[in-house]
C-alpha positions as semicolon CSV with decimal commas, in nm:
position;residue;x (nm);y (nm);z (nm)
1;X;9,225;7,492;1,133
2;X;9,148;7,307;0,788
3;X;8,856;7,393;0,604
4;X;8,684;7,275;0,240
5;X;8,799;7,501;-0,044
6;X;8,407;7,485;-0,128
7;X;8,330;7,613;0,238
8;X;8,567;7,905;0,186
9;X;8,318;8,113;0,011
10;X;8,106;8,102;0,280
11;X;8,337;8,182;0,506
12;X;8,634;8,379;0,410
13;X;8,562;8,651;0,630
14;X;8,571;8,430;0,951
15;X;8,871;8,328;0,826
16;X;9,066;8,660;0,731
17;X;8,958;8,762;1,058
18;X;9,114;8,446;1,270
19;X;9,454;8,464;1,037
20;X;9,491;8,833;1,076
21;X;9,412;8,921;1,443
22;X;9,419;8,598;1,583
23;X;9,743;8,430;1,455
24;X;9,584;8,117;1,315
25;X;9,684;7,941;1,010
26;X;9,466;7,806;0,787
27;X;9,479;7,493;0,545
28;X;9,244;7,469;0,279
29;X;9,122;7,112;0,153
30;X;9,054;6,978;-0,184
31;X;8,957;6,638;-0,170
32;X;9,060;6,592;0,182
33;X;9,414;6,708;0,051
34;X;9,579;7,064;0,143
35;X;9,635;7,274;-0,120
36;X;9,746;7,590;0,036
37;X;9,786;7,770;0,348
38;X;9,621;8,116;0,454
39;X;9,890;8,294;0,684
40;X;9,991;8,623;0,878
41;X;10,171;8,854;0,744
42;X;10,416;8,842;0,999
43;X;10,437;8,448;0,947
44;X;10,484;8,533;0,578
45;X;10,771;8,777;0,632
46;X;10,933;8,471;0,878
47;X;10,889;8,257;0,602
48;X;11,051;8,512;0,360
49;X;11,352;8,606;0,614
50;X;11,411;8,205;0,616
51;X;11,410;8,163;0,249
52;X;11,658;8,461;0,182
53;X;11,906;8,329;0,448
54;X;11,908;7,993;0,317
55;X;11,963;8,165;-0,026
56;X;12,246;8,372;0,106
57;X;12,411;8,065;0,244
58;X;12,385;7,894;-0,073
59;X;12,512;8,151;-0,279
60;X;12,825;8,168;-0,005
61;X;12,902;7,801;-0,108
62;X;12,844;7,849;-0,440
63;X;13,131;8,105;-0,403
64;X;13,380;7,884;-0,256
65;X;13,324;7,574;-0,558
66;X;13,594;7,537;-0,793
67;X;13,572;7,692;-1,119
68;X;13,438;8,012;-0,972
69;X;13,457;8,325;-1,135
70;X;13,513;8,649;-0,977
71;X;13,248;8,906;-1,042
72;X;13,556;9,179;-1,229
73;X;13,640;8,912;-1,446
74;X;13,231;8,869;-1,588
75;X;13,210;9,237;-1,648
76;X;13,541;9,264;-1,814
77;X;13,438;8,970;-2,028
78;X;13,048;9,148;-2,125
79;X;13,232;9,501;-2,126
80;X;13,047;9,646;-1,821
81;X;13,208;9,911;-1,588
């Protein structure tokens, strides 16, 4: 469903109500452009889940590039425990 950003006023009950119990997704227009997305909660915490594992794969490569430096070494060097 798309809707005005002007018509949401007018309507954002309707449209809590079909996000929330019935699964839609909602795109609201400003000048015939989206501008943002109303969601679940459970599509939110998908989105979420995707967004940490492609940050946990990153941070794996990241790991493996040369010039890496190994976590004991930083705290020796900023004299943590």
């Amino acid at each position: 469903m798309e809707i005005g950003v002007t018509e949401v006023r007018d309507n954002l009950a309707e449209i809590i109500n079909r996000v929330a119990y019935g699964g839609e997704r909602v795109v609201l227009r400003r000048r015939r452009k989206g501008v943002v997305a109303v969601v679940s909660m459970e599509d939110l915490r998908l989105l979420e889940s995707l967004e940490d594992q492609a940050d946990v794969k990153a941070a794996l490569k990241a790991r493996k590039e040369k010039g890496a430096v190994p976590l004991a070494k930083i705290k020796a060097r900023l004299e943590m425990k």
